[in-house]
C-alpha positions in Angstrom: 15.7 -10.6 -10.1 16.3 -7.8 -7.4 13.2 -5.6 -6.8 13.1 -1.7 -7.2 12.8 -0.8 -3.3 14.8 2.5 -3.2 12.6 5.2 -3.4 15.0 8.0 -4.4 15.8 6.4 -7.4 14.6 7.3 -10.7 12.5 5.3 -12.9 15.3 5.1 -15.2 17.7 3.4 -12.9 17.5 0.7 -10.9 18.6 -3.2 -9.6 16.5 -4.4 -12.6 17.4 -6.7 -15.5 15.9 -6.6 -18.8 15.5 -9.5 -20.7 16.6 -9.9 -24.3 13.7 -7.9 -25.8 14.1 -4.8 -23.3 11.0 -6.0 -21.2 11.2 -6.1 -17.5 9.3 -8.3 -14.7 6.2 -6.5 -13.5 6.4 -6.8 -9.9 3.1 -5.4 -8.1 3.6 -4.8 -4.6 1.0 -7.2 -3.4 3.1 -9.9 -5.1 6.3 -8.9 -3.3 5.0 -8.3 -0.3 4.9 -11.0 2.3 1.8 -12.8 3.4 2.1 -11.6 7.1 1.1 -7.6 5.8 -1.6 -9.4 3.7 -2.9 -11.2 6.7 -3.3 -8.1 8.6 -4.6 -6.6 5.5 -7.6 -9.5 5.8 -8.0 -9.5 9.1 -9.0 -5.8 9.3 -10.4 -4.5 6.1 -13.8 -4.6 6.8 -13.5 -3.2 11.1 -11.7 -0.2 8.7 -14.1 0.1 6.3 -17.1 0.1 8.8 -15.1 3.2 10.2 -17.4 6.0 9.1 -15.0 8.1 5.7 -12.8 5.1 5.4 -13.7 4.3 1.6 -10.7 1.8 0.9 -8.6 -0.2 2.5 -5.3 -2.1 0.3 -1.1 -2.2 1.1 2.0 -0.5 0.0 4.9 1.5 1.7 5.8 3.7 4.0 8.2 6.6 2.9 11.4 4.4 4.7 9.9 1.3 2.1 8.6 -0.8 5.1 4.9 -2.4 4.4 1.7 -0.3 5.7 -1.8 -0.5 5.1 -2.7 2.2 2.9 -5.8 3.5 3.8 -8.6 5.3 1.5 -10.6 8.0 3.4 -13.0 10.3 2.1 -12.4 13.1 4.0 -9.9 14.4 6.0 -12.2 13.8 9.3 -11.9 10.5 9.0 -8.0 10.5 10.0 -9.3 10.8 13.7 -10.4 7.4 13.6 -7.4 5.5 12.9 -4.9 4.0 14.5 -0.7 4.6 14.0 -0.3 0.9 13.7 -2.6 -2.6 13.9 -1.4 -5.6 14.5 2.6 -3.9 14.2 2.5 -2.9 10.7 1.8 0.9 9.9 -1.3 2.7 9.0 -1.0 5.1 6.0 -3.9 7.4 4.8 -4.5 8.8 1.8 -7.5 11.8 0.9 -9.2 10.1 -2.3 -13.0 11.7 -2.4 -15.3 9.1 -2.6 -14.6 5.9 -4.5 -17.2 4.5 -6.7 -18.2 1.6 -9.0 -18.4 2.2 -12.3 
C-alpha cells in the first residue's frame, strides 16, 4: 500500500487504498520508519534526556519528510543545548511544558 508522505496534501486525498469496508491501514511513523533513525533514536535518548529542559526524546519528520529526532524541551533555553544533526539524521525540537505521568 503506498504511504501518505506528501505533506501538502489534504487528509482527504492521498496514495491510500481503502479496503472494502472504507477502512484504511494505520501506518504510525515509527512503523514506517526504518530501523537506522530508530537506532540513533536508542543510542541517544537518554545523553538527550540528561540534557538539562530536554523532557522527551521520540522520531518523525522534517518539514521536506526526511526522518529527525523530534525532540521534547521544556523551555525554550534548552534549544541551546542541541545539536543540528547526531549521528546524520536531523534534530527537530518542539516547546511542550513539562511532560508528566499521569
Amino acid at each position: 500500500m503506498p504511504r501518505f508522505d506528501n505533506p501538502n496534501m489534504s487528509a482527504t486525498e492521498g496514495p491510500w487504498e481503502p479496503d472494502e469496508n472504507g477502512a484504511v491501514d494505520y501506518d504510525p511513523i515509527e512503523e514506517s520508519t526504518d530501523s537506522r533513525i530508530l537506532q540513533v533514536k536508542c543510542d541517544h535518548e537518554q545523553r538527550l534526556l540528561a540534557l538539562p529542559g530536554i523532557v522527551g526524546v521520540g522520531v518523525g519528520r522534517t518539514e521536506l519528510g526526511e526522518d529527525a529526532l523530534m525532540v521534547y524541551l521544556e523551555n525554550i533555553e534548552a534549544a541551546a543545548n542541541l545539536p543540528k544533526y547526531i549521528d546524520g539524521i536531523a534534530v527537530v525540537w518542539e516547546v511542550t511544558g513539562p511532560i508528566e505521568l499521569q
